[in-house]
C-alpha positions, -999 to +999 in steps of 0.1 A: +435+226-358+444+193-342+451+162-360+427+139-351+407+110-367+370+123-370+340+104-363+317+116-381+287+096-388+281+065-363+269+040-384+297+043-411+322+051-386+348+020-376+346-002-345+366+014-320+390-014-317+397-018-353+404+021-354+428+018-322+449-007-338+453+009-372+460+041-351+482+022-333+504+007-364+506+043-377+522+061-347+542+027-344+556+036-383+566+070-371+575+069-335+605+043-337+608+044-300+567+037-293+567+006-315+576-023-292+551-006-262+524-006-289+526-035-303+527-049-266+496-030-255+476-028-286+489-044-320+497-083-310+465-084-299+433-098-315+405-082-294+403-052-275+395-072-238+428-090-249+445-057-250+426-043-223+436-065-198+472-065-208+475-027-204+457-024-171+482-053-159+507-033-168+495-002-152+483-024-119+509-050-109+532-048-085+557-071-058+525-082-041+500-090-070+520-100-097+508-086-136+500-119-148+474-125-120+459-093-128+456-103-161+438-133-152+414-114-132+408-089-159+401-118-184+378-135-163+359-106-157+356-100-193+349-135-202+322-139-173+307-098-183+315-096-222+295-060-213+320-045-198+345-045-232+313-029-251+307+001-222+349-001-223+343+014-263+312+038-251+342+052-226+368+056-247+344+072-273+332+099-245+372+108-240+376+113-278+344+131-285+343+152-257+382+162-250+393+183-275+431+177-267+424+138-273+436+136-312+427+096-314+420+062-290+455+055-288+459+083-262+436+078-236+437+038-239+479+038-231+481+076-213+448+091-194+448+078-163+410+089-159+403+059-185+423+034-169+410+045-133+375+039-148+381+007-164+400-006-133+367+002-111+347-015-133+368-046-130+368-040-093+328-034-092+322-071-107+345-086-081+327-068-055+294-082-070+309-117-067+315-113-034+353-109-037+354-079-018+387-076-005+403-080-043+380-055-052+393-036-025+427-039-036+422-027-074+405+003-055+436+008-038+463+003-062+438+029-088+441+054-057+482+050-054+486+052-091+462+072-108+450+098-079+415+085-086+396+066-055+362+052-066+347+025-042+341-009-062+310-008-051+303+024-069+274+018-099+287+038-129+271+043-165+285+038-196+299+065-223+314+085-190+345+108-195+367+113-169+386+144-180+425+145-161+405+124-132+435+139-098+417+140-070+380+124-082+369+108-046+335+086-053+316+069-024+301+035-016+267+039-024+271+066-054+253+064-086+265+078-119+241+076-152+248+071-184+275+098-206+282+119-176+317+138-179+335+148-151+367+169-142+398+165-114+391+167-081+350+163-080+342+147-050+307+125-047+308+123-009+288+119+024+282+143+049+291+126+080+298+088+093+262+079+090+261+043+075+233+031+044+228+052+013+247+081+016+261+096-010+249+113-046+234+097-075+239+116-104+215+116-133+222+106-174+240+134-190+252+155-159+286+178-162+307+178-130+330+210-131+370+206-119+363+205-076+329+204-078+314+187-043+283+168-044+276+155-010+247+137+005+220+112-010+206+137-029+198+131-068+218+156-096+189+154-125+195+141-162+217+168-178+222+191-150+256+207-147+275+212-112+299+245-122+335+240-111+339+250-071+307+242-062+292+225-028+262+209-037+239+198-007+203+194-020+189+181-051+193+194-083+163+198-109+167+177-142+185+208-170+194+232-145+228+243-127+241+248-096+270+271-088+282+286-057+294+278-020+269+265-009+260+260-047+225+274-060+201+276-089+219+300-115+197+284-150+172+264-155+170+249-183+207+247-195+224+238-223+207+210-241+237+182-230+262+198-209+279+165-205+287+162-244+293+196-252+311+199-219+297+239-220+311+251-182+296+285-190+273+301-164+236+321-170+242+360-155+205+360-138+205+340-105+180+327-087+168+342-052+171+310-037+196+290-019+195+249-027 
């Protein structure tokens, strides 16, 4: 049984950035050689978008865009979109809920690059809604080179979403992600060709995306459907059910209650006749 600090019940259960911090000074206490990163990244810091935009700093500067001006992005996003720190909590919630190796918030907030890649997108999504599109462009690329995750800013993604290991996640332009959707390495939410507009997938509250799963096309994946791992998906999928298969069809519908939360990859034995 992992070690883990359980949530339990929300409404007695502490604000995530008061339970990061005292997570935080207790694996400082006994990991010596973690102390100063922690109390860098986490501990010295009163608020979690003061922490926030320290680590992805960090994580994002280079010669060419120096920390410190990352940091002053990162803040002024914050500042401008206080949202963005509350969806920040709803994400880092998802990881520890819904990834059973994830034994507190300490882990994903300094190690999982699919957090980081996420949070850097959303900072790179408000530039691009201010018009700043080739900064935006820049976070996009710098997430790419360092985390192996390539989202376009101007990707629209809910809150509460896990990204589980997140190599190889390619997300388009024009993709939509609802609310607590988890998804696995190497999905790709693509287009089918170089045709220009609204191309690619919008994918409904509650959907499961297995490892490799392929979604491509301006199709919509219904609340709380599940893509199984593998899959090419080319035509829409109905709200509850999953698709499986190359190209991917109807193997259950309904299916589990919320795929995305209980992040069930298991597949129905009676298939549909029909190809979607």
């Amino acid at each position: 049984m992992r070690e883990r600090l359980e949530v339990v019940d929300p409404a007695i259960a502490p604000p995530v950035w008061a339970a990061l911090r005292n997570e935080a000074a207790a694996v400082a206490k006994k990991e010596s050689a973690l102390a100063s990163v922690l109390a860098a990244t986490i501990i010295n810091h009163d608020t979690l978008g003061d922490a926030l935009s320290y680590q992805l700093a960090r994580k994002l500067g280079d010669q060419e865009l120096r920390g410190m001006t990352i940091r002053d992005i990162c803040d002024e996003a914050y500042e401008a979109k206080p949202e963005l720190l509350d969806i920040a909590e709803d994400d880092l919630k998802a990881v520890f809920e819904r990834d059973p190796a994830c034994k507190g918030y300490v882990q994903p907030f300094l190690f999982f690059k699919g957090f980081q890649a996420l949070q850097t997108q959303r900072v790179a999504h408000w530039l691009w809604q201010q018009g700043r599109e080739t900064l935006a462009f820049y976070f996009q690329s710098r997430s790419s080179e360092l985390f192996q995750v390539d989202i376009h800013p101007a990707t629209r993604i809910g809150r509460g979403v896990f990204v589980d290991h997140g190599t190889g996640i390619v997300i388009g332009e024009t993709a939509v992600i609802g609310d607590d959707v988890s998804m696995l390495q190497g999905v790709t939410l693509g287009g089918t060709g170089a045709e220009r507009g609204d191309r690619h997938p919008k994918i409904g509250k509650g959907v499961l995306l297995g490892a490799g799963a392929k979604v491509l096309g301006n199709i919509l994946i219904g609340d709380y459907a599940k893509v199984a791992s593998g899959s090419v998906v080319l035509k829409p999928v109905p709200k509850g059910c999953t698709a499986a298969g190359v190209p991917a069809r109807l193997v259950n519908c309904p299916t589990c209650e919320e795929p995305a939360k209980s992040m069930d990859h298991t597949l129905a034995e009676a298939v549909y006749d029909y190809v979607i």
